[in-house]
C-alpha atoms as an extended CHARMM CRD file, in Angstrom:
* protein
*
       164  EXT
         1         1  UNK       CA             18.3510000000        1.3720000000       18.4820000000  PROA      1               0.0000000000
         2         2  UNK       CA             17.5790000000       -1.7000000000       16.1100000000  PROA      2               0.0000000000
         3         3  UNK       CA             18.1600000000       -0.8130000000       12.7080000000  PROA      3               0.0000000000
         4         4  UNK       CA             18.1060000000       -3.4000000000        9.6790000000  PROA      4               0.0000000000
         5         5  UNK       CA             20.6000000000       -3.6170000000        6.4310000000  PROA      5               0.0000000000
         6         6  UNK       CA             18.3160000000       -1.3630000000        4.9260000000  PROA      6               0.0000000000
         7         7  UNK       CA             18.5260000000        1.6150000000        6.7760000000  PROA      7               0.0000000000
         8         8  UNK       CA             21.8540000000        0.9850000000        7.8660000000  PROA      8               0.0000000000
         9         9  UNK       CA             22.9710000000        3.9340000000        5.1110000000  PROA      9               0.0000000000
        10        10  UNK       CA             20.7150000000        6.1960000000        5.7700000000  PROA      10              0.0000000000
        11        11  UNK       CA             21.3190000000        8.7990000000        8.4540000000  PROA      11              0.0000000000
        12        12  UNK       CA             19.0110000000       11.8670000000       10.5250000000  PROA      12              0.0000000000
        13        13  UNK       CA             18.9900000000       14.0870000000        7.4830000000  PROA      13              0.0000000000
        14        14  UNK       CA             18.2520000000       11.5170000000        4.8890000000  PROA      14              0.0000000000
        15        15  UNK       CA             15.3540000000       10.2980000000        7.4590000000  PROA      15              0.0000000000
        16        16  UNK       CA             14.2300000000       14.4220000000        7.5580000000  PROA      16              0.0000000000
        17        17  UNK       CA             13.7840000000       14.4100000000        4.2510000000  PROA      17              0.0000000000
        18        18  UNK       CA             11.7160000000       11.5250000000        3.9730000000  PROA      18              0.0000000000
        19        19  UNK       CA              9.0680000000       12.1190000000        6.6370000000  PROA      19              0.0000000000
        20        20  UNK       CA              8.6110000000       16.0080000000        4.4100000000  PROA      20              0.0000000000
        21        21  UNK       CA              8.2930000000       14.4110000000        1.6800000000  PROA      21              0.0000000000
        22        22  UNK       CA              5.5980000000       11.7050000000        2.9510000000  PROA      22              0.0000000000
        23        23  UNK       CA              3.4670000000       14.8040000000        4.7480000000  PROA      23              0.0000000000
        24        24  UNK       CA              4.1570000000       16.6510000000        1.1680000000  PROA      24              0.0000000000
        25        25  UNK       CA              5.5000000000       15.2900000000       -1.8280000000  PROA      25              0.0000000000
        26        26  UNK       CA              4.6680000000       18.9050000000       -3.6810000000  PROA      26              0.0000000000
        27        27  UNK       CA              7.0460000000       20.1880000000       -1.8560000000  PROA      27              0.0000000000
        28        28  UNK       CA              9.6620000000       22.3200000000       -3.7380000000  PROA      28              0.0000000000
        29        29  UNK       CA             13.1490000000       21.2120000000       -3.3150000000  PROA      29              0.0000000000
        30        30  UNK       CA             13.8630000000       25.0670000000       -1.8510000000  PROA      30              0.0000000000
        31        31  UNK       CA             11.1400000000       24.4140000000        0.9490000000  PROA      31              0.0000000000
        32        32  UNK       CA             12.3620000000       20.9660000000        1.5150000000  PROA      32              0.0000000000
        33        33  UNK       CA             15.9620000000       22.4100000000        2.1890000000  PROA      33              0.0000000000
        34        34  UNK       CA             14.7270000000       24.3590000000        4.3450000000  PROA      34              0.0000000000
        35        35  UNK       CA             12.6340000000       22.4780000000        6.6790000000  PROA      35              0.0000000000
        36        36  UNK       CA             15.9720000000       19.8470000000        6.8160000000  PROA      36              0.0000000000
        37        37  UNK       CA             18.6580000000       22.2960000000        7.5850000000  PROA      37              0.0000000000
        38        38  UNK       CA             20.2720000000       21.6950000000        4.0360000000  PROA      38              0.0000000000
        39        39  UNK       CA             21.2250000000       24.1600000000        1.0200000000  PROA      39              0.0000000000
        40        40  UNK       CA             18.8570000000       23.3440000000       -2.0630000000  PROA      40              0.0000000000
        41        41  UNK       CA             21.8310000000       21.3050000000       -3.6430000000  PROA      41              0.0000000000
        42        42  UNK       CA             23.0960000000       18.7720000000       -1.3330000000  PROA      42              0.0000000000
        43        43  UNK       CA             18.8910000000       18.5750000000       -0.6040000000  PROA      43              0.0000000000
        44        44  UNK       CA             17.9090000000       17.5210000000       -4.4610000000  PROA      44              0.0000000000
        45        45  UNK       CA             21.4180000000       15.7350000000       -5.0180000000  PROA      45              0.0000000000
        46        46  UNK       CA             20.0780000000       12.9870000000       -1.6010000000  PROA      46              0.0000000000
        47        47  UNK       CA             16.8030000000       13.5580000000       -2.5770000000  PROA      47              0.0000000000
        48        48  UNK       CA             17.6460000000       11.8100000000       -6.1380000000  PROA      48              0.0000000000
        49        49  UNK       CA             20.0650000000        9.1440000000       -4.4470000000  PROA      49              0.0000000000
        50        50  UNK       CA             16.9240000000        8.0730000000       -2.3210000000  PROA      50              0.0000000000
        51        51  UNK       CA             15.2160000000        7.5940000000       -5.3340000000  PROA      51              0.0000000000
        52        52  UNK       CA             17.8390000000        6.2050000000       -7.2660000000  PROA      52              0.0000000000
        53        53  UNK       CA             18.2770000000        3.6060000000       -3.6780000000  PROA      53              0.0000000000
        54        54  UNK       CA             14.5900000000        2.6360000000       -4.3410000000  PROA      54              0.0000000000
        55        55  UNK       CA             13.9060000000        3.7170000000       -1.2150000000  PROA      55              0.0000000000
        56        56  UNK       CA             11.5540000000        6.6990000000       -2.7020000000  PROA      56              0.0000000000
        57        57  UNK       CA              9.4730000000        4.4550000000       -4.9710000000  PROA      57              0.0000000000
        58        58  UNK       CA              7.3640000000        7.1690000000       -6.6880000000  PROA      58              0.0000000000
        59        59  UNK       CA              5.2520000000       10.2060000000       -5.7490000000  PROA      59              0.0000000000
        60        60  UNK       CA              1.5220000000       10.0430000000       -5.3600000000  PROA      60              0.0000000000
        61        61  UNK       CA             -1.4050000000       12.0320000000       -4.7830000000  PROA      61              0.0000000000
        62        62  UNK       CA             -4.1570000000       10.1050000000       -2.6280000000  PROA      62              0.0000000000
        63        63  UNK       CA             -7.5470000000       10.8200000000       -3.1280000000  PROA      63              0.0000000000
        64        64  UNK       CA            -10.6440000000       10.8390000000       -0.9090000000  PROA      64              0.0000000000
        65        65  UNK       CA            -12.0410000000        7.8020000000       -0.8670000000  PROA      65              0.0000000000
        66        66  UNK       CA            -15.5590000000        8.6900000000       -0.0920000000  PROA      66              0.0000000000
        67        67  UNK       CA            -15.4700000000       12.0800000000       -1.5770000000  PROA      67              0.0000000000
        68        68  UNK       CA            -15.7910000000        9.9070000000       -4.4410000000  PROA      68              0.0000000000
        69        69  UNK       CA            -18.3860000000        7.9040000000       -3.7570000000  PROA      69              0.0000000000
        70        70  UNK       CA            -16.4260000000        4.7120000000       -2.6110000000  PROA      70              0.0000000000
        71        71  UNK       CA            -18.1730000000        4.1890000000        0.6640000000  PROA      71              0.0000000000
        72        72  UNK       CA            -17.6500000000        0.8490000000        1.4740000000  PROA      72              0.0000000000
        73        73  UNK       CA            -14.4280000000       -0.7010000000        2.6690000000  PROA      73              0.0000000000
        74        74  UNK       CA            -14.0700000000       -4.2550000000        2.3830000000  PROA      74              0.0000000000
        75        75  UNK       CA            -11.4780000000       -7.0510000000        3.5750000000  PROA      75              0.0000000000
        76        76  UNK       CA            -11.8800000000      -10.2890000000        1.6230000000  PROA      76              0.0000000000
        77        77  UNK       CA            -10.3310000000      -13.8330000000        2.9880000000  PROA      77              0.0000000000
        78        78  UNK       CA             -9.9070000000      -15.7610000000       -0.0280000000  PROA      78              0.0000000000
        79        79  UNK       CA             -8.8900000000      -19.4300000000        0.3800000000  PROA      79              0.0000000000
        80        80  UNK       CA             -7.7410000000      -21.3720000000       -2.0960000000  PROA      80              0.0000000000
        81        81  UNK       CA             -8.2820000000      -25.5510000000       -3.0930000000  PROA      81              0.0000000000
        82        82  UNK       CA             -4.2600000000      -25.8470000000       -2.8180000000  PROA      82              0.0000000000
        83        83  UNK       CA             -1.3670000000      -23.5570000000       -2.4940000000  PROA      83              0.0000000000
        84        84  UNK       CA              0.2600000000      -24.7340000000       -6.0870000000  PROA      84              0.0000000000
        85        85  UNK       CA              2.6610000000      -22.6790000000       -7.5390000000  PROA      85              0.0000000000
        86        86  UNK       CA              0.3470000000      -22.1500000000      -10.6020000000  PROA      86              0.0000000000
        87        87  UNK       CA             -2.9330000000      -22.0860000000       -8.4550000000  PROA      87              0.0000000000
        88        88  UNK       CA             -1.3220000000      -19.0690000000       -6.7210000000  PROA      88              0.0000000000
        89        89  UNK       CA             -0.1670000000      -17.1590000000       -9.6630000000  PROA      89              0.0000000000
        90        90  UNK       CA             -3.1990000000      -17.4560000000      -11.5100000000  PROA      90              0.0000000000
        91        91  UNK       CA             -4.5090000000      -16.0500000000       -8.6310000000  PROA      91              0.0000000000
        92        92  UNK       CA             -2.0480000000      -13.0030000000       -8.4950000000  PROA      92              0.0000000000
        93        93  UNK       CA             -2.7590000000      -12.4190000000      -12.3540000000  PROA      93              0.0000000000
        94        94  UNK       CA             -6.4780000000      -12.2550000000      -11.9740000000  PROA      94              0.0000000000
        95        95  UNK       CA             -6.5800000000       -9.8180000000       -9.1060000000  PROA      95              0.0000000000
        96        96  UNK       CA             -3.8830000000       -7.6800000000      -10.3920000000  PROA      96              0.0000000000
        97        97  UNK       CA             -6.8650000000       -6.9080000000      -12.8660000000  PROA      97              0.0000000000
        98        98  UNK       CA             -8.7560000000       -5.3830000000      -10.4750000000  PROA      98              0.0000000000
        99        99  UNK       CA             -8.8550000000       -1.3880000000       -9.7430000000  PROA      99              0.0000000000
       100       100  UNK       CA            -11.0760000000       -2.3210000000       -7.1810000000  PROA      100             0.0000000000
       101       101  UNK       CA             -8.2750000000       -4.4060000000       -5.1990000000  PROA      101             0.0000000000
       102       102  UNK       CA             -6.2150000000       -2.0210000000       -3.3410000000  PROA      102             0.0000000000
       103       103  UNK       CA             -3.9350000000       -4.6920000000       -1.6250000000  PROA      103             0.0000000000
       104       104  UNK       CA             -3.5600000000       -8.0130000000       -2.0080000000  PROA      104             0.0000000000
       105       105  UNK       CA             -1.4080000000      -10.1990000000        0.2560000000  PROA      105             0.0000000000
       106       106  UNK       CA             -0.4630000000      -14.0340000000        0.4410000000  PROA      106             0.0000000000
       107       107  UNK       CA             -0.8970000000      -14.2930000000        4.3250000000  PROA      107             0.0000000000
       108       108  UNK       CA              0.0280000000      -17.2520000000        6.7620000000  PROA      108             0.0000000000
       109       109  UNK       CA             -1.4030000000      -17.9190000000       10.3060000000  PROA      109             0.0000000000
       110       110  UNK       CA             -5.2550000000      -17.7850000000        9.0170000000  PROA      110             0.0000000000
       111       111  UNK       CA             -7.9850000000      -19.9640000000        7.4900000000  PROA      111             0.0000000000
       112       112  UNK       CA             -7.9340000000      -17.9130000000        4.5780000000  PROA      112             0.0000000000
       113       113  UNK       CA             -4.6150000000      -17.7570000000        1.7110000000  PROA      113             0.0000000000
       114       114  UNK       CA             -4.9070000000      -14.0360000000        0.8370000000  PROA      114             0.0000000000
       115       115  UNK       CA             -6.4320000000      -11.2380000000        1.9130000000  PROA      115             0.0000000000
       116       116  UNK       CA             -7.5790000000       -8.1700000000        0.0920000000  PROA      116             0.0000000000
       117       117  UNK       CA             -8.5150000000       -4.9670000000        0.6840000000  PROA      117             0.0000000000
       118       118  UNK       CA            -11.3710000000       -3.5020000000       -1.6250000000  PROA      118             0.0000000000
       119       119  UNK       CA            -13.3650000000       -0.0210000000       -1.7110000000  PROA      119             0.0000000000
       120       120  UNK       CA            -16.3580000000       -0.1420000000       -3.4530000000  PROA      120             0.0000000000
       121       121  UNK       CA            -19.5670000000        2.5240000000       -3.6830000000  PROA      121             0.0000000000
       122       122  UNK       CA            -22.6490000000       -0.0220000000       -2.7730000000  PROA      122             0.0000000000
       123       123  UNK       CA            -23.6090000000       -3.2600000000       -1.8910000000  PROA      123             0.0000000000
       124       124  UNK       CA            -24.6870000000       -4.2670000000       -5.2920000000  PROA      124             0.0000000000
       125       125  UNK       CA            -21.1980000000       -3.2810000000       -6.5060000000  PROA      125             0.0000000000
       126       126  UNK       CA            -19.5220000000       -5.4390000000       -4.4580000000  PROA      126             0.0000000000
       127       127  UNK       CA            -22.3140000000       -8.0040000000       -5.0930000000  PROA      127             0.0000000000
       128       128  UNK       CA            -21.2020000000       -8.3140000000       -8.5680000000  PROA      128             0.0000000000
       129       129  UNK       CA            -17.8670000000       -7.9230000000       -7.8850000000  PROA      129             0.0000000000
       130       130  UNK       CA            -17.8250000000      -11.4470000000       -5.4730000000  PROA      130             0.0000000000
       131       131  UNK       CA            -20.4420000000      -13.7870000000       -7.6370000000  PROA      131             0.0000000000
       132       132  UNK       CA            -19.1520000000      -12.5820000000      -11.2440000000  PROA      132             0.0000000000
       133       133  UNK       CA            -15.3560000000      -11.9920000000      -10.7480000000  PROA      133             0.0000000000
       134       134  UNK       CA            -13.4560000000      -13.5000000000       -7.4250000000  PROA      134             0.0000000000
       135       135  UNK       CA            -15.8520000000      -16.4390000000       -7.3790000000  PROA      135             0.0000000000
       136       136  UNK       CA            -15.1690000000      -17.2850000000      -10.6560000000  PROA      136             0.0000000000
       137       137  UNK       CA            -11.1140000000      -17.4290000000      -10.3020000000  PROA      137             0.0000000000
       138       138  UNK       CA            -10.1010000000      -21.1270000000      -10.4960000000  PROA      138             0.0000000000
       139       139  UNK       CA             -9.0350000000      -22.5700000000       -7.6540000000  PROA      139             0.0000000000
       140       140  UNK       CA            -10.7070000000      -20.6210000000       -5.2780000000  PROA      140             0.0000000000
       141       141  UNK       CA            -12.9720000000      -22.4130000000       -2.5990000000  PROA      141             0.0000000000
       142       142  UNK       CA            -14.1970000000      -19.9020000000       -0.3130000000  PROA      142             0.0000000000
       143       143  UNK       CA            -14.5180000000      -16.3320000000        0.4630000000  PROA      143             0.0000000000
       144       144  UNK       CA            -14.9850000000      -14.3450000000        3.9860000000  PROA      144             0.0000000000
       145       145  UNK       CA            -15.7370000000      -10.8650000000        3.7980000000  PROA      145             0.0000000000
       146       146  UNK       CA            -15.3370000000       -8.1320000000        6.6070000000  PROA      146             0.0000000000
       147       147  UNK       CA            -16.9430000000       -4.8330000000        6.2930000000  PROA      147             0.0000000000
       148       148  UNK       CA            -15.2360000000       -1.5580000000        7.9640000000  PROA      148             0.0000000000
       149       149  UNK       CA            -17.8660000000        0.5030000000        9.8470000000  PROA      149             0.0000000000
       150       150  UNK       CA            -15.1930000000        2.8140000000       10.7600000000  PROA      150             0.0000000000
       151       151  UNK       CA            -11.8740000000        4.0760000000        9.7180000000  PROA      151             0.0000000000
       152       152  UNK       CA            -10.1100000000        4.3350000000       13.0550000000  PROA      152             0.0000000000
       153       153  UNK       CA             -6.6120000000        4.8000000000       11.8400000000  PROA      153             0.0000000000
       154       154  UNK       CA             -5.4820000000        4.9560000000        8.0210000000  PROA      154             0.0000000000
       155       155  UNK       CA             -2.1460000000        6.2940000000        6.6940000000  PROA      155             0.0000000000
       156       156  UNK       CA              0.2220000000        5.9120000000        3.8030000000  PROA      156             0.0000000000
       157       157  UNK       CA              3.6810000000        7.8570000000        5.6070000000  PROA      157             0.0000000000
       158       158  UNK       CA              5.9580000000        5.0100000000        6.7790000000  PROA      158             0.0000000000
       159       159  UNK       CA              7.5420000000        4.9300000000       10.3600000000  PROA      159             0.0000000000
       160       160  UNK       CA             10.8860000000        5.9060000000       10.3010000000  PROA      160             0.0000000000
       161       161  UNK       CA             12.0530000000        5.7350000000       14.2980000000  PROA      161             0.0000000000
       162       162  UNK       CA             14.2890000000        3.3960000000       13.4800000000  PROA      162             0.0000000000
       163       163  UNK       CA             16.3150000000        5.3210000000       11.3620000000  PROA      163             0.0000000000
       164       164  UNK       CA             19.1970000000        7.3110000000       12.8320000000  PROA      164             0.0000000000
């Protein structure tokens, strides 16, 4: 089995915990000892060394997305003049800005220099959105958008077969 530097330290148990606390992360430490085969000590004491690791990077609670009212789902090719140092983190800065932006990567292999994933609620949100804010970001020379008609498969729990 192909495991990288990473995961090298962790082992079954430590891999346990982590897919409980990605289904749950209310859990209580008692429960979570429990479903892992652990007593609630040794349970909070690797619990906190994940976190301490970095490997448990904080604890979230997700929201449905069009529950409230963010119906549209948008990927957005940006491309920029040149790939400049500065021209890239000006970039970065700007969209960081953005509660709108839910990812934003510097991607390789395209047309396009990043790509973003947005929600929005309408058309004329993300109208605005494009013509007053990413348009204006200097540097930038062209946007492609994609519209998702349909969630096929979304998640946030990581894949952990490669642990232990």
């Amino acid at each position: 089995m192909y495991q990288n530097t990473a995961s090298r330290k962790l082992d079954r148990i430590d891999r346990k915990i982590l897919i409980e606390l990605q289904k749950d992360s209310d859990i209580s430490n008692l429960e979570l000892a429990e479903r892992v085969g652990l007593s609630a000590s040794p349970c909070a004491r690797r619990v906190r060394l994940l976190e301490e690791a970095g490997i448990i990077c904080k604890r979230v609670t997700l929201l449905d997305q069009t529950a409230l009212g963010l119906d549209l789902t948008i990927y957005v090719h940006v491309c920029l003049e040149c790939q400049i140092p500065e021209r890239l983190e000006n970039f970065e800065r700007k969209v960081m800005n953005y509660d709108e932006v839910m990812e934003c990567s510097l991607i390789t292999g395209s047309d396009a220099d990043f790509l973003l994933k947005v929600v929005m609620p309408d058309m004329a949100y993300y109208e605005h959105f494009l013509l007053k804010e990413l348009n204006r970001i200097e540097g930038v020379t062209s946007i492609r958008t994609s519209f998702v008609l349909r969630r096929v498969k979304s998640k946030t729990d990581m894949p952990l077969n490669h642990i232990g």
